[in-house]
Structure formats: structure tokens, C-alpha cells
C-alpha positions in Angstrom: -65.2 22.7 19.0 -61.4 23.7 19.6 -61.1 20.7 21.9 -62.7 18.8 19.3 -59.6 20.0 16.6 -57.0 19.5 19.1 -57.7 16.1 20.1 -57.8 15.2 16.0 -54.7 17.0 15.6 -53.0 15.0 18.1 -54.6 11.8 16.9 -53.7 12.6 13.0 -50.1 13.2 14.1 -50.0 10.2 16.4 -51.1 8.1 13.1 -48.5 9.8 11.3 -46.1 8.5 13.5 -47.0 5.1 14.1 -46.8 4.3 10.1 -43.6 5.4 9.3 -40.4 3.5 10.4 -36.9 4.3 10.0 -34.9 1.9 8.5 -31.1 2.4 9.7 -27.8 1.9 8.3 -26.7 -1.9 8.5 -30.1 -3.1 9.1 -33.2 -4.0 6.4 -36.8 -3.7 7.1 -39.1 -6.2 6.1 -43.1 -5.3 6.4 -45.5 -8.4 7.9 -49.0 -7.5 6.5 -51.5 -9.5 8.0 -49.5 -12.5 9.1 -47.9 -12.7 5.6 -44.3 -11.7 4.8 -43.4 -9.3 1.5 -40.6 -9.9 -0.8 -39.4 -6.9 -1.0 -36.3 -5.6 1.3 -36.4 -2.3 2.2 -32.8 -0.4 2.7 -32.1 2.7 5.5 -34.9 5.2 5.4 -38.5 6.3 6.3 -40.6 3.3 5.1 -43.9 3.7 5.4 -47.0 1.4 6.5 -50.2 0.9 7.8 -50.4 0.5 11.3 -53.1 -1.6 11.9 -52.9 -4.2 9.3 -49.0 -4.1 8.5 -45.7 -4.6 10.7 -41.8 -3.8 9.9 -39.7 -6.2 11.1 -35.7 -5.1 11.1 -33.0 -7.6 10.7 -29.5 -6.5 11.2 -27.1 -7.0 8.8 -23.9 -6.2 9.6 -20.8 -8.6 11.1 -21.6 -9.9 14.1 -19.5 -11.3 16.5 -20.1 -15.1 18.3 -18.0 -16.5 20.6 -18.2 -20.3 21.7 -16.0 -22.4 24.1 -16.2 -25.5 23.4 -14.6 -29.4 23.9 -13.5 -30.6 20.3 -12.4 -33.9 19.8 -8.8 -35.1 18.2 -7.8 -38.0 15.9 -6.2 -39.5 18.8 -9.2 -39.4 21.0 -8.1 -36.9 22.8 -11.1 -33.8 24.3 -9.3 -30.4 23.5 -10.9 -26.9 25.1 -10.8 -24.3 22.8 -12.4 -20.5 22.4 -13.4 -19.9 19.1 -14.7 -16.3 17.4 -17.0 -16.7 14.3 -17.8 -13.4 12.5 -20.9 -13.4 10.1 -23.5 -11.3 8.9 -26.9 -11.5 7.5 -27.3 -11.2 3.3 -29.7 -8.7 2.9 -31.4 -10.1 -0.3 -32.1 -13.3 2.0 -33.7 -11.2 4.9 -37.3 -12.3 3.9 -36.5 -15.9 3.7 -34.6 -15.8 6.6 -37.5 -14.6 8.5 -39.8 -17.0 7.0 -37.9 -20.4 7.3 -35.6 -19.9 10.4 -37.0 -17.0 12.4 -35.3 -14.2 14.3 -32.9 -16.3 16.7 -31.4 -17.4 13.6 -28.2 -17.5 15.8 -28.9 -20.7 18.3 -31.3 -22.4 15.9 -28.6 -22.1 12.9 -25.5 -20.6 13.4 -24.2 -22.2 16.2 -25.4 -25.8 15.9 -23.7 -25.8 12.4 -21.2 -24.5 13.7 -20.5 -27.3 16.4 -21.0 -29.8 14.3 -18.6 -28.1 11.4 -16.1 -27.5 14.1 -16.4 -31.5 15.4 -15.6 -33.1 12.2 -12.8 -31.0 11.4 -10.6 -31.1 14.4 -11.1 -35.0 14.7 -9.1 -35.3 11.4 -6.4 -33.4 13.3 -3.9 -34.3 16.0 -3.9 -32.4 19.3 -0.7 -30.8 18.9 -1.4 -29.3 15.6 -4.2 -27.5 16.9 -1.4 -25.8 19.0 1.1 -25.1 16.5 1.2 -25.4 12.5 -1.6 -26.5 11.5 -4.3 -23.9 13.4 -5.3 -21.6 10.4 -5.7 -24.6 8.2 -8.2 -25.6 10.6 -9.5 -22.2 10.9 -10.0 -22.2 7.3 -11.8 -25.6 7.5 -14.4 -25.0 9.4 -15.4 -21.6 7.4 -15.8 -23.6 4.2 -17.6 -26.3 5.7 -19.9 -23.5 7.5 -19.7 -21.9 4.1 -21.4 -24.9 2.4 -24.1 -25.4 4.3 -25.3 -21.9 5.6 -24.8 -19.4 2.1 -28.0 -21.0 0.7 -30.2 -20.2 4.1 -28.9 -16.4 3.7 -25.6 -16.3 6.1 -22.0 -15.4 5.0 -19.5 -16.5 7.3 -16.6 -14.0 7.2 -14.0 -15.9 9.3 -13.5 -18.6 12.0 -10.8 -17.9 14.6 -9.2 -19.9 17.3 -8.5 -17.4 19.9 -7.5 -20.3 22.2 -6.9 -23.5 22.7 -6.1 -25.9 26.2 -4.5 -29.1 25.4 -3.9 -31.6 28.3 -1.6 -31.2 30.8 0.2 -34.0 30.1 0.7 -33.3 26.1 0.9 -29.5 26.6 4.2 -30.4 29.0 5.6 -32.8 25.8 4.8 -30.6 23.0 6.5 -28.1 25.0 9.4 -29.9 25.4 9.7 -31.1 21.9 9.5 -27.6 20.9 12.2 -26.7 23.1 14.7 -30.1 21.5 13.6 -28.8 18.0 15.1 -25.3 19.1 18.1 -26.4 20.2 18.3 -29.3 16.9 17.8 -25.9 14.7 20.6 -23.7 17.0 22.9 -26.6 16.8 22.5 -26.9 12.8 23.1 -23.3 12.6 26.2 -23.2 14.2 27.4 -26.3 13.0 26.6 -25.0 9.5 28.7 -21.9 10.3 31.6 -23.6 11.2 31.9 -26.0 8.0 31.5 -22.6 5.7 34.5 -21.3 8.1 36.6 -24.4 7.4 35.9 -23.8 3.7 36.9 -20.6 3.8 40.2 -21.5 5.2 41.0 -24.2 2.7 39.9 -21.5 -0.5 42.5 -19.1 1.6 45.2 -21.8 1.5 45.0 -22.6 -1.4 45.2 -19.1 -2.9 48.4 -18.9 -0.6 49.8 -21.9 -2.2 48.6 -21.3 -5.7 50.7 -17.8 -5.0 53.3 -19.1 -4.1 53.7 -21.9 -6.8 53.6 -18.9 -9.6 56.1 -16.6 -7.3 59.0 -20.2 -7.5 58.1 -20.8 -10.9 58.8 -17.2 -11.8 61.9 -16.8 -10.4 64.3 -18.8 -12.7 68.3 -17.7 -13.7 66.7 -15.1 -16.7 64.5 -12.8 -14.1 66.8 -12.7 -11.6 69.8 -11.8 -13.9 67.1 -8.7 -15.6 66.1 -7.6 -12.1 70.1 -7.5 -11.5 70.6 -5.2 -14.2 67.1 -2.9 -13.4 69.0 -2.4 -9.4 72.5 -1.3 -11.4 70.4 1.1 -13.6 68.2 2.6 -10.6 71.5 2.6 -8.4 73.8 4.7 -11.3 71.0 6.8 -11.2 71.8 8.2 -7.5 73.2 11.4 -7.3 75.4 9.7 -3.7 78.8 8.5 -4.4 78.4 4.6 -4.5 81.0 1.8 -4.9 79.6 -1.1 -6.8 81.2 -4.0 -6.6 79.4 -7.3 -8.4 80.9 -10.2 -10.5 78.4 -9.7 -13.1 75.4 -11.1 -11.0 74.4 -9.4 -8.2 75.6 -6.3 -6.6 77.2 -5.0 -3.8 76.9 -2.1 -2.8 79.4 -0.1 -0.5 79.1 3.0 1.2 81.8 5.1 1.3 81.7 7.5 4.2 
């Protein structure tokens, strides 16, 4: 008899167990009863079930990380190599449809062939070079709303596309490089040339002030100023407490020192 309770305690707990699943954070839980899919999403938490009819499924939903190297082509024709990150995650409201109409390796079957083919008709509108240079985030940004557009109704949000890397051709790597190196020099040599045509214009302001100075300094000094600066030196000069000799006709003054 106490085996007998034992052995149905154990079994009662053991049931207890097996139909109640923990739903964790950044994940949902959807339960399969009988082949058949519920509506209903269930958040973090104990959720529980029965074992032998009914399943929970858990579908992660937070950002998740892929990363692709692929070939892309260019408007010229050209194949360019490139290492791209696309970060995503699951909507959780979607989980249930998700499951039902794409399945659990939603990332091959979806994600990336959407991706490939987003990534392919962008990139050929685009020369090679400005994959390398100005025009990467507008591409970057490209290829997110054209992934946008075509997963957000199948349950995805597609945070960001980033070109971690890209491998032109030898050959046009070596040019763009070069051209990069002319445009530095073009932009050095504007900079200084710039500099030296503000100098030159700051000489000619500076001369002129110097002639305009001097023009008002010759026009000031007619017979009248000099003869009232004569008589402003007699004043200051009988002023002195030194014996002084002062001799002058009347215009300017002599002075003679006595000892």
C-alpha cells in the first residue's frame, strides 16, 4: 500500500511537470493541440497544458543577428564581395502565423532568400566604387526598405542592414585609390591656394589704410595748422621753469640752450 502511494506521488508530480512550460523573456509560446495551432500568444511565464493532446512551441523574439557573404553585382557589370550583417526579430503578435505558413527555419526559407534578392537589385543600380565610399549607407538603407516591404506582412521587422565589408577588384580598388589620393591633393592645393589669395587681400586692405592715412595726414597739414601748432610749442616751451633762448621770425622756433 505505501509503495502503491509513492509510485502515484511520483507519477502525479511527474504530470505536474510535464504540463506546465515556462515561457521566458524575449521568447512567446504558442500551444499545438492536436495538430492545430491557437491564436493566442502566450508572453514569459508558467503556461500550462495538457501533455498528451497539446504542445508549446517557443519562438524567439528578440534581434537576431545574420551574417551573409555574398557576390553582388554592379551597374557596370562588375561582381563585388561583400559581408553584410542583417539584424531582425520576430513580431510577436505574428508568431502563430509565422509558424503556420513559413515554419520554424523561417531564417533560410525567408529571411535570407529575400534578402539576396533585395540585396541584388539594389547594388546593380549602383557603381562599384560607391559601394566603397559615399554612397554605402544609402545602399544600406535600400536594401532595409526593400526587405521592409516584403517581409513586415509575413511577421519580420528588419532593424538594419550593414555592410561590414566590401572587396572590389584589384584593378579598380588600385584606381579608386588613386583617385582618392588626386582628390586629396586637388582639395590641399585649393586650401592653400585659397589661403594665399585671403593673404594678398589682406595686404591690399593694409595698403590701402596706409595710403588712405596718409592722404588725410598731407591734406591736414596746410599754412593754418602748422602756424597754431607753432604757437602751442611757444606756449608749452615759456612754460619751462629752464632758462631758454627763443629765437623765431614768427614761424617756427628755435630754440637755444644756454649752458
Amino acid at each position: 500500500m505505501k509503495l502503491y502511494f509513492t509510485t502515484s506521488i511520483i507519477l502525479f508530480t511527474t504530470l505536474v511537470i510535464s504540463s506546465c512550460s515556462v515561457i521566458r523573456q524575449g521568447e512567446v509560446g504558442i500551444k499545438r493541440r492536436i495538430g492545430k495551432l491557437s491564436p493566442a500568444v502566450y508572453h514569459s511565464g508558467a503556461v500550462t497544458f495538457n501533455p498528451f493532446t497539446t504542445k508549446i512551441i517557443k519562438i524567439s523574439t528578440q534581434t537576431e543577428n545574420v551574417e551573409v557573404n555574398l557576390d553582388l553585382p554592379s551597374k557596370e557589370g562588375l561582381t563585388i564581395k561583400a559581408q553584410i550583417s542583417i539584424l531582425y526579430h520576430v513580431k510577436p503578435e505574428m508568431a502563430p502565423y509565422i509558424l503556420q505558413n513559413i515554419g520554424l527555419d523561417y531564417k533560410r526559407t525567408v529571411i535570407l532568400s529575400v534578402f539576396r534578392s533585395a540585396a541584388s537589385d539594389v547594388t546593380a543600380r549602383f557603381m562599384a566604387k560607391e559601394m566603397h565610399t559615399s554612397q554605402r549607407s544609402v545602399i544600406e538603407s535600400e536594401i532595409k526598405e526593400l526587405m521592409r516591404k516584403q517581409l513586415e506582412h509575413r511577421g519580420f521587422e528588419v532593424e538594419a542592414v550593414l555592410l561590414k565589408s566590401v572587396t572590389l577588384p584589384e584593378g579598380l580598388s588600385s584606381a579608386i585609390q588613386q583617385r582618392m589620393e588626386a582628390e586629396q591633393q586637388a582639395q590641399q592645393m585649393e586650401f592653400i591656394l585659397e589661403r594665399e589669395r585671403k593673404e594678398a587681400e589682406r595686404k591690399v586692405i593694409e595698403a590701402e589704410g596706409l595710403r588712405n592715412a596718409q592722404k588725410i595726414i598731407s591734406e591736414g597739414l596746410n599754412e593754418f595748422f602748422i602756424k597754431w601748432k607753432s604757437l602751442e610749442v611757444f606756449k608749452e616751451l615759456s612754460k619751462s621753469p629752464n632758462t631758454k633762448i627763443i629765437v623765431t621770425d614768427g614761424k617756427s622756433p628755435l630754440l637755444i640752450d644756454p649752458n
